[in-house]
C-alpha positions as CSV (number, residue, x, y, z in Angstrom):
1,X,89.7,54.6,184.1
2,X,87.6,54.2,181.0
3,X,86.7,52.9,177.7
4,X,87.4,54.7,174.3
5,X,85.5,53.3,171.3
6,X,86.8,54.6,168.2
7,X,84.6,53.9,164.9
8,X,85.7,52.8,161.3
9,X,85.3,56.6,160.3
10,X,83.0,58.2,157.5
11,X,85.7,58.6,154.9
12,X,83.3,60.8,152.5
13,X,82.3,60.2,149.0
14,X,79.1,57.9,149.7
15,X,81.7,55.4,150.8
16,X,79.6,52.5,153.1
17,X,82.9,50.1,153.5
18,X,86.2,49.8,153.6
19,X,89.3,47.5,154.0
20,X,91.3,47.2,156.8
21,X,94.7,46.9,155.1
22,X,97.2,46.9,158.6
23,X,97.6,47.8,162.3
24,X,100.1,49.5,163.6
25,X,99.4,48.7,167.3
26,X,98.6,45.5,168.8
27,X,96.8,45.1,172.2
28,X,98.6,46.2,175.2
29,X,100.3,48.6,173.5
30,X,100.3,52.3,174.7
31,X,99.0,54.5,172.2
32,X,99.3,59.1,172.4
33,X,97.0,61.2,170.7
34,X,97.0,61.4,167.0
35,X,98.8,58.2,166.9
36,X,98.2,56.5,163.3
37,X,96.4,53.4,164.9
38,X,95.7,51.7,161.5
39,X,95.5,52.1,157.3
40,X,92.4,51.6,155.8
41,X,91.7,51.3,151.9
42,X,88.7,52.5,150.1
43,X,88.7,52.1,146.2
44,X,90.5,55.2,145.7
45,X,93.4,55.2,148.1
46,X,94.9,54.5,151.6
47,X,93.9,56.5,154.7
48,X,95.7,56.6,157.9
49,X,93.2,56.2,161.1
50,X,94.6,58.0,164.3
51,X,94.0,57.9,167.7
52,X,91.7,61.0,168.9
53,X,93.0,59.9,172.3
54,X,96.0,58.5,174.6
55,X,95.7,55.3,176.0
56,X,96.4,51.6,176.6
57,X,94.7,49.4,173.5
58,X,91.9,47.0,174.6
59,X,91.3,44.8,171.7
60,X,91.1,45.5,167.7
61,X,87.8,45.3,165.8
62,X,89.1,43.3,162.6
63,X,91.7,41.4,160.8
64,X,93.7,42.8,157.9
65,X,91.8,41.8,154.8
66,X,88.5,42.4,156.3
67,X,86.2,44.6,154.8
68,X,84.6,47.4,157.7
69,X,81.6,49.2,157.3
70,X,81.6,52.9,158.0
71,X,80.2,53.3,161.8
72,X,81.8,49.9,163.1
73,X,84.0,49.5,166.0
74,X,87.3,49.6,164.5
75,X,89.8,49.7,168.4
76,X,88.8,50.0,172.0
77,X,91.5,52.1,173.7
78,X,91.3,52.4,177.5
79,X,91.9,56.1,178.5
80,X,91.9,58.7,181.9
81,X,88.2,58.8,182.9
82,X,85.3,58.4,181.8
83,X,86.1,57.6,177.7
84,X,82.9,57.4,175.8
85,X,81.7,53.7,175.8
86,X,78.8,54.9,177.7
87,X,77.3,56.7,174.2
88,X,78.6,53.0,172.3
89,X,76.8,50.5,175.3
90,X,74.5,48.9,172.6
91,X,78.0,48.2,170.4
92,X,78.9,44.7,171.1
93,X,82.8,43.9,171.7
94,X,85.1,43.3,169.0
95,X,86.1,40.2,167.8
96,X,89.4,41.0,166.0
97,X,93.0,39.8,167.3
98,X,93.2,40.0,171.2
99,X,89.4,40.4,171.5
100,X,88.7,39.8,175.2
101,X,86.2,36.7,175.5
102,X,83.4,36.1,178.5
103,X,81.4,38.5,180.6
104,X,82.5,41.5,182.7
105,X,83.4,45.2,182.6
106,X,85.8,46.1,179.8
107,X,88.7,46.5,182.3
108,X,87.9,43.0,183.9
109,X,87.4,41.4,180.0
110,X,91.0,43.3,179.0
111,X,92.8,41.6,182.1
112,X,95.2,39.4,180.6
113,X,94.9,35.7,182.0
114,X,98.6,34.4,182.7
115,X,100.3,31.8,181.0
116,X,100.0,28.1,181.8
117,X,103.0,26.3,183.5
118,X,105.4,25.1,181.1
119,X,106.5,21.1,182.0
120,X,109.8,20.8,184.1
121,X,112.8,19.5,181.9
122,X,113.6,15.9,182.1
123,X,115.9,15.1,184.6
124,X,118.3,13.3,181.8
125,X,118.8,14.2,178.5
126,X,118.1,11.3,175.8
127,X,121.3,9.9,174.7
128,X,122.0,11.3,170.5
129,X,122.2,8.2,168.2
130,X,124.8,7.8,166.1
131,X,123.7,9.5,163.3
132,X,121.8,12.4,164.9
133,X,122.6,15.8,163.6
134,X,126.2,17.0,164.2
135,X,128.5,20.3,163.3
136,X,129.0,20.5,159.7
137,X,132.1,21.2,158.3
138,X,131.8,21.7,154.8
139,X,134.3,19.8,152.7
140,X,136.4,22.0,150.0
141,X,135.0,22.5,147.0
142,X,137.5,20.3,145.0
143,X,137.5,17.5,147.9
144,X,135.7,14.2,146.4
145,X,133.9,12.6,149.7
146,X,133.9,8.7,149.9
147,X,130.7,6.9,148.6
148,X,129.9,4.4,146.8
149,X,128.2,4.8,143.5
150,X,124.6,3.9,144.6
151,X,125.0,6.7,147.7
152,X,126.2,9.3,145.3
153,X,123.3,8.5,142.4
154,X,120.6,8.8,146.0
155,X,122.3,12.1,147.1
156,X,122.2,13.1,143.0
157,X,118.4,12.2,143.0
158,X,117.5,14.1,145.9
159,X,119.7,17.3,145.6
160,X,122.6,16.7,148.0
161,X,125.8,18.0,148.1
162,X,127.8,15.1,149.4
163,X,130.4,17.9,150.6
164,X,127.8,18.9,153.1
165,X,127.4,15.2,154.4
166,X,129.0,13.8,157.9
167,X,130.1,10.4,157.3
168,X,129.9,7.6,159.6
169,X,131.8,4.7,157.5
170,X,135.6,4.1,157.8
171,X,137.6,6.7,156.5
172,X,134.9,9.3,156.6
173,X,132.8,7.3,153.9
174,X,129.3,8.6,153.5
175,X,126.7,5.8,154.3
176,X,122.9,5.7,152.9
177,X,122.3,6.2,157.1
178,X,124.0,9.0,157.0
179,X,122.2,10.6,153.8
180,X,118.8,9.0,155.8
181,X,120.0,11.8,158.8
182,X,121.3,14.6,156.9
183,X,117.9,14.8,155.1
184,X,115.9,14.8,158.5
185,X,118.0,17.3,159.8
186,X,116.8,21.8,159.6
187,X,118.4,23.3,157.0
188,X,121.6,25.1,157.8
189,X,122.8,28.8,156.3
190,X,126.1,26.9,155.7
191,X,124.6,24.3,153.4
192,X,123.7,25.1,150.0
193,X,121.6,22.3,148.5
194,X,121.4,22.1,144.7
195,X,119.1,24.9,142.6
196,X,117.8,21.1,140.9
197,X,116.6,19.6,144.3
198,X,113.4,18.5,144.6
199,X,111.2,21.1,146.8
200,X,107.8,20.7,148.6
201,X,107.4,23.8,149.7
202,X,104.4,26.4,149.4
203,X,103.4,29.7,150.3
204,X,99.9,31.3,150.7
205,X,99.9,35.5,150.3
206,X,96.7,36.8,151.3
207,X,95.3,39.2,148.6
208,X,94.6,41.9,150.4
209,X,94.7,45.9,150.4
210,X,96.2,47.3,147.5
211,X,96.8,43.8,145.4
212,X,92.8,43.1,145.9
213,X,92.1,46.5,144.4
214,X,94.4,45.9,141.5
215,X,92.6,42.8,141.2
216,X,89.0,43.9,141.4
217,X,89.7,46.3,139.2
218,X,91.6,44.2,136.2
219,X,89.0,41.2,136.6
220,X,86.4,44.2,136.1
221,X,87.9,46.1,133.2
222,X,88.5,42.6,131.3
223,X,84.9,41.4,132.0
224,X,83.2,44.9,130.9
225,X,85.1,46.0,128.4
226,X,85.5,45.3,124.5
227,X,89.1,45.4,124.1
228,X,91.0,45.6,121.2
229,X,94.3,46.8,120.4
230,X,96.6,49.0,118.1
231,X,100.7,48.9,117.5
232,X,102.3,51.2,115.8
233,X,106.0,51.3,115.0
234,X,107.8,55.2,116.0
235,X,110.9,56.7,114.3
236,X,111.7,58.9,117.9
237,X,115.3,59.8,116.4
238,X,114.8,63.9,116.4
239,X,112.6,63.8,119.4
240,X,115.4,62.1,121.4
241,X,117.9,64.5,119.7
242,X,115.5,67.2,120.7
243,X,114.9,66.1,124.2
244,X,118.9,65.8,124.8
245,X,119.1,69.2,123.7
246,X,116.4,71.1,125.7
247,X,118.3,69.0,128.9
248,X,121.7,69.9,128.0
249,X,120.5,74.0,127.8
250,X,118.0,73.7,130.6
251,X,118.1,71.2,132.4
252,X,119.9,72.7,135.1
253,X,117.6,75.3,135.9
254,X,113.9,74.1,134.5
255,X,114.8,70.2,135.0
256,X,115.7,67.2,133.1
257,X,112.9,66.2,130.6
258,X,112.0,62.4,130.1
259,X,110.1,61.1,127.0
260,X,106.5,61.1,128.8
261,X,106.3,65.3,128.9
262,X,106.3,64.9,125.1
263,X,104.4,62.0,124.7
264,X,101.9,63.4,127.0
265,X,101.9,67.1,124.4
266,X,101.5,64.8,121.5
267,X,98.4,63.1,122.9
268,X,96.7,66.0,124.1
269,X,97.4,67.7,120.3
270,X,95.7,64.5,118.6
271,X,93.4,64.5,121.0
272,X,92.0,67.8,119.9
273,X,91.3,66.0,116.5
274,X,89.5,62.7,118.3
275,X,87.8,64.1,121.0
276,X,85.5,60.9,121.2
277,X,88.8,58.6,122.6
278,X,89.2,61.5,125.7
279,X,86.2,60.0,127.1
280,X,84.4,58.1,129.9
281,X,81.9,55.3,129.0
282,X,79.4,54.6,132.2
283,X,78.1,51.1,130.7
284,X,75.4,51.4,133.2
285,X,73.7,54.1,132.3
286,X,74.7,54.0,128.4
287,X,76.4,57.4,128.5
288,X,79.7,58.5,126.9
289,X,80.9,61.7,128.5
290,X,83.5,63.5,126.0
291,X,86.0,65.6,128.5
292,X,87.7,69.3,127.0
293,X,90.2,68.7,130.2
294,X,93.1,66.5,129.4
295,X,93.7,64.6,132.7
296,X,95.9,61.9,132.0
297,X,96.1,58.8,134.5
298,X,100.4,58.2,134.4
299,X,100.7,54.0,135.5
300,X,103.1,54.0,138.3
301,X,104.7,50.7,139.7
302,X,105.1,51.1,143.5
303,X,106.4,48.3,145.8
304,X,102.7,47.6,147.0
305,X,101.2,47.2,143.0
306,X,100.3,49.7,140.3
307,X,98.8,52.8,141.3
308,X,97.3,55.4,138.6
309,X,97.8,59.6,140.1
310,X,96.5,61.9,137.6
311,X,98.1,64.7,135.8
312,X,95.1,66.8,135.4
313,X,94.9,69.7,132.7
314,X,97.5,68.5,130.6
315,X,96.0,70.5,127.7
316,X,97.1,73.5,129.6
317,X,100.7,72.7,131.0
318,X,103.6,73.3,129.3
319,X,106.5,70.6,128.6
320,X,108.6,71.7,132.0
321,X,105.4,71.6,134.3
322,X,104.0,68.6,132.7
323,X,107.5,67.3,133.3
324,X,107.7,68.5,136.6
325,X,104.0,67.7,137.9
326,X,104.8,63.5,136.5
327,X,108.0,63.3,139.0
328,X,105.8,64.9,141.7
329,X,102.9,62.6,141.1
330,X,105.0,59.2,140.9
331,X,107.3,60.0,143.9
332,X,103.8,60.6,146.1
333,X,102.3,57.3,144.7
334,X,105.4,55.0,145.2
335,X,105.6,56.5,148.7
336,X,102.1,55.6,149.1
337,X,101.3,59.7,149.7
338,X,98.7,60.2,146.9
339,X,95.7,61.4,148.1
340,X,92.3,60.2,147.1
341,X,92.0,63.2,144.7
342,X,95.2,62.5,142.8
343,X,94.3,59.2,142.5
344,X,90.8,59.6,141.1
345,X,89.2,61.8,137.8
346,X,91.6,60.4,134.8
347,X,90.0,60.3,131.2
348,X,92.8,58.5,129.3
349,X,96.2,57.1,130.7
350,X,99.4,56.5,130.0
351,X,101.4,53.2,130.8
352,X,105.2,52.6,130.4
353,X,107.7,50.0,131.5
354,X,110.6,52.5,130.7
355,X,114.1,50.5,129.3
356,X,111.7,47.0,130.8
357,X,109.0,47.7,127.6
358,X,109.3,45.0,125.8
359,X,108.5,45.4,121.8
360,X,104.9,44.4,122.3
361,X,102.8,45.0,125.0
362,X,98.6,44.9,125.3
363,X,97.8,47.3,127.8
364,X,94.6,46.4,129.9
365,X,91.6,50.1,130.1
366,X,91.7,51.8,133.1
367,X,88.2,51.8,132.8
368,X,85.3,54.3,132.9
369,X,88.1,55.2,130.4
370,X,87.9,53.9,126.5
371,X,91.5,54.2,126.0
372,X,95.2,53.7,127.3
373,X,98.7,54.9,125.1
374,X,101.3,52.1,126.1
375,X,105.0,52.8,125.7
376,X,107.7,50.4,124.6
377,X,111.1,49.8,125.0
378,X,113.4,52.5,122.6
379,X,116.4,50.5,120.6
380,X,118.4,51.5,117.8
381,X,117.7,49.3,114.4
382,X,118.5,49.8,111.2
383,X,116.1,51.2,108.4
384,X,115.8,51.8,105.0
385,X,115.6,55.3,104.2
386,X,115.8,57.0,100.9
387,X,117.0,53.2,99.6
388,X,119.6,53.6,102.6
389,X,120.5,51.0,105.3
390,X,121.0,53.7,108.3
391,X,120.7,53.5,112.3
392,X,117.5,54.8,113.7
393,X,116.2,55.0,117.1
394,X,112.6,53.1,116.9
395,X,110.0,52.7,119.4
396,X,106.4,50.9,119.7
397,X,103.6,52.2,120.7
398,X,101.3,49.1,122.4
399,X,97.4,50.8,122.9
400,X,94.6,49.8,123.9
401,X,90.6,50.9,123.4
402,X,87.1,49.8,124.2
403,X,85.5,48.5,121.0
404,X,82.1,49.6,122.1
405,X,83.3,53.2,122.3
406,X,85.8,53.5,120.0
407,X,86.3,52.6,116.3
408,X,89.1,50.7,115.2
409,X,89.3,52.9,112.2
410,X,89.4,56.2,115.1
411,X,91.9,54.0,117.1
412,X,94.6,53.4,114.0
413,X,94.7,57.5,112.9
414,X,94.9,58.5,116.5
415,X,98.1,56.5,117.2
416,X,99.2,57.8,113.8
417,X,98.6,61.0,114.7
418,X,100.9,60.5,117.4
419,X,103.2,59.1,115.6
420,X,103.4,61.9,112.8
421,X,103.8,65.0,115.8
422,X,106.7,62.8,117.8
423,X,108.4,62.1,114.5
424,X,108.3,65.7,113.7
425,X,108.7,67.2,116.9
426,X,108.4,70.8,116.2
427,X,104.7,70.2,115.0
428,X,104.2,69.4,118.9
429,X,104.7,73.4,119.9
430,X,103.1,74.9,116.8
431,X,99.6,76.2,116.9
């Protein structure tokens, strides 16, 4: 038998480090080739580390949350001959979870040392008192127990359902010794104490993987970047009664079109007109970079935070496989499938919180990018029109740019060119 030593890889990209987001095997477990071992996060996305080999696992290199560097000893893996620890002698041993400890061959080291004799159980039993924890049988809902006033104002204070409460007194009467018990007692799943009770309670969430990249990269945006931002109010009446039509005739066969596929046209055509807000601004070296390619970053709210795929060449898609390429992108993102190149390369995005969008929102630059197009929540209101109370369907428009890029002045006719092609939605398709 022999040692395996597999390496925190070289994911490419000039990448030097990475986190170590989870394992999927813990020491003594038997691991086959091509086995996904571990995840790993690099600024762009999660990538799956698998097993080159089949073996028994020897001890893990890290913790999850800790940041790797490319070429360190990531799992030790003990496989059918030789493995290739001889070529990784001058590595030293992991320290992770289940690290052996102490001198000796990496067998001897992985030898696990048996478990201490537990005490023998007392002979006896103490004897319960007579207000130590007993069955509960909850009283009805509409039963009143028996207290006196004090014991009832103490069980008010302190969140108690008195129907939950043994009592010791005569008759079933609840005592202050037996409140004093009840609230030393575990909680039970057939107690329900009250939603006003006093709690103590507190939990501590490590920030790790793909919550500490959100947050790197907000605290970052926030500290770098100028921001200011625009609101504009939409009239989206025919573009909805476009859109139901286009689904109604082919949706079946092309597929059902959301709003996005047109907001997405509209910003590419005013785009063409403000070619300075499709732009990246690297601060460090004081350059803007002005893209042609439309390659809009669509915010997507996964179950492990907000992740940002990229609809690239949106200036040459048309509505269906815009349409089509969104879906794609957000099912691979909330499944945590994106790759590092769908993830990466946007030059403006697009953030919406669908029928949750609020009136207002003030959308935070994904930066190097100098602008973000924030959608809010469509509702019907009524307007004036032609000195004319009717029902309109209205939606907000919530953006946000980088002042030191772009011009407040650029920023307001942008959004309004927006707002002129979605309110007159044929002017979207015409050339």
């Amino acid at each position: 038998m022999g040692t395996h030593v597999i390496k925190m890889p070289d994911i490419g990209e000039g990448i030097a480090q990475v986190e170590l987001v989870e394992w999927f095997v813990k020491v003594g477990d038997t691991v086959t080739e091509d086995q996904v071992v571990a995840d790993v996060m690099t600024d762009k996305a999660t990538v799956e580390i698998p097993s080159p080999v089949s073996g028994k696992v020897l001890a893990l290199g890290g913790q999850p949350g800790e940041v790797m560097a490319v070429g360190s000893e990531l799992i030790r893996i003990e496989v059918e001959g030789a493995g290739n620890l001889q070529q990784s002698a001058d590595t030293p041993a992991p320290v992770g979870a289940g690290s052996p400890v102490g001198a000796g061959s990496p067998r001897e080291q992985a030898t696990p040392v048996a478990a201490p004799v537990s005490a023998p159980a007392p002979a006896c039993a103490p004897v319960p008192s007579q207000h130590q924890a007993a069955p509960i049988t909850p009283r009805e809902v509409n039963e009143r127990p028996l207290a006196s006033p004090a014991v009832r104002k103490r069980a008010l204070d302190a969140g108690i359902e008195l129907r939950y409460v043994h009592g010791s007194g005569p008759a079933g009467r609840i005592l202050h010794e037996d409140l004093d018990a009840f609230l030393t007692q575990p909680v039970r799943a057939t107690q329900s104490p009250s939603g006003y009770a006093k709690r103590s309670d507190s939990e501590q969430i490590p920030v790790i993987g793909l919550r500490r990249k959100i947050a790197q990269r907000m605290q970052d945006a926030k500290r770098r970047v100028a921001h200011f931002s625009y609101v504009e109010e939409i009239d989206v009446t025919a573009l909805e009664e476009l859109r139901l039509h286009l689904n109604k005739k082919w949706g079946d066969s092309r597929g059902k079109l959301t709003l996005l596929p047109f907001l997405v046209r509209a910003m590419v055509v005013a785009l063409r007109e403000f070619p300075q807000i499709n732009a990246t601004y690297d601060d460090e070296a004081q350059v803007i970079t002005r893209h042609g390619a439309v390659h809009v970053g669509i915010a997507t709210q996964g179950d492990n935070g907000l992740m940002v795929p990229v609809l690239r060449h949106a200036e040459a898609g048309s509505l269906w496989s815009n349409a089509g390429e969104i879906v794609r992108l957000a099912n691979a993102a909330r499944g945590n499938k994106a790759s590092r190149e769908e993830l990466s390369g946007s030059t403006i995005t697009l953030t919406s919180l669908g029928a949750l969008g609020g009136i207002v929102s003030t959308p935070v630059v994904n930066t190097p990018e100098v602008a973000i197009v924030g959608v809010n929540r469509m509702v019907e209101r009524p307007m004036v029109i032609n000195g004319q109370i009717v029902i309109r369907k209205m939606m907000n428009l919530s953006s946000s740019f980088d002042h030191r890029v772009v011009d407040g002045m650029d920023a307001a006719l942008f959004i309004q060119a927006i707002r002129g092609l979605l309110e007159q939605p044929a002017s979207l398709f015409v050339e």
